[in-house]
N, C-alpha and C positions, 0 to 999 in steps of 0.2 A: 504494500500500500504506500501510496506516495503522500506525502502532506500537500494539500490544495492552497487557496488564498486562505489567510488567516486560520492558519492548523486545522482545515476537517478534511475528512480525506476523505480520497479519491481510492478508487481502484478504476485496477487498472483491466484490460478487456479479459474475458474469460476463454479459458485453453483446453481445448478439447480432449476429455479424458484420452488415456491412451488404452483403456482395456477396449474402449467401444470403435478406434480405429483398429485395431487390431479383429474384432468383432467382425467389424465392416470389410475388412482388408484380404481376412481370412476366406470367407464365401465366394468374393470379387473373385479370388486367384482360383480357387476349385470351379467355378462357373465359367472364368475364362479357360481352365482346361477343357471345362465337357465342353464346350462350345466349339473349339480345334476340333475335339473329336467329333462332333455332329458335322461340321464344317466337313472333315476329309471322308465321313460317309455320304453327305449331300451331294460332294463329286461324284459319289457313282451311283448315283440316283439315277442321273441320266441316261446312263449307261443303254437304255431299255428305250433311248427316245425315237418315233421314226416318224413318219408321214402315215402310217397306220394307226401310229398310236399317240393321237393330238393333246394330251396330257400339259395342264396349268405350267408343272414343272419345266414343262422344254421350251415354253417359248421364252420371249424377250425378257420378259416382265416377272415369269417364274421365277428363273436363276437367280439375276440378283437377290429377289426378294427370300430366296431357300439358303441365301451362303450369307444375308447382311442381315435377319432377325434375331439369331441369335447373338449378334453383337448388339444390336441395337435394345436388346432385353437388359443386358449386362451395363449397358449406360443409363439407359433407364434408370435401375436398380440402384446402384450406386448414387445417382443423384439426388433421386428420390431421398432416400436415407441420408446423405449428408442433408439436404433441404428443409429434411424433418427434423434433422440436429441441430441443424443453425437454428431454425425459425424457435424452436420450444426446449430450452435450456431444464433441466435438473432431471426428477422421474419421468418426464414423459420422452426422454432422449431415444429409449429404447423403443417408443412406441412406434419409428420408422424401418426397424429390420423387419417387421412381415411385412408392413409395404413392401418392399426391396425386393423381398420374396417373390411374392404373390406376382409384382413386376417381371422378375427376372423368367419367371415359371412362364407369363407369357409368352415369353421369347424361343422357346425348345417346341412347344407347344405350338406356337404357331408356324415353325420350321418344317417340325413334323408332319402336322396339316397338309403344307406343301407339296411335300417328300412323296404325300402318299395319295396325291389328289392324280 
């Protein structure tokens, strides 16, 4: 605490536990591996694509959207949850890792969808 004008103090800005980065830090990195993994199975999703077989997955608009939601879950996720850390300080800090979840679960989920449409 620093002493302010005329000795009342001040504090000074608040610093983000480190159990609940590590919290957050932890899933981030397990989620960014499944996501490689579902990433190098989505490549051969296609495997099966022809002019017979007119499948969501093979056109334009599939691909991209079958190899970039699963990232796009995991940013989600993450942001989310810091978001909910900055905005509401003490007990309710925790209350943004099932967001993050529920977010990130999105993202496989709607990959999968893809994969399989």
């Amino acid at each position: 605490m620093n002493t302010g004008v005329y000795g009342a103090s001040v504090t000074g800005p608040g610093r983000w536990p480190t159990a609940y980065l590590v919290v957050v830090g932890l899933p981030a990195g397990c989620g960014a591996l499944l996501n490689a993994f579902a990433f190098y199975i989505s490549i051969f999703a296609t495997d099966n694509c022809s002019a017979q077989n007119p499948a969501f997955r093979c056109t334009g608009n599939g691909m991209p959207a079958m190899w970039g939601l699963p990232w796009a879950g995991v940013a989600c996720a993450v942001g989310a949850t810091l978001a909910v850390a900055a905005r509401w300080r003490g007990g309710r800090l925790w209350c943004g890792l099932p967001v993050g979840a529920l977010l990130y679960a999105a993202g496989p989920a709607a990959t999968w969808r893809v994969m399989t449409s």
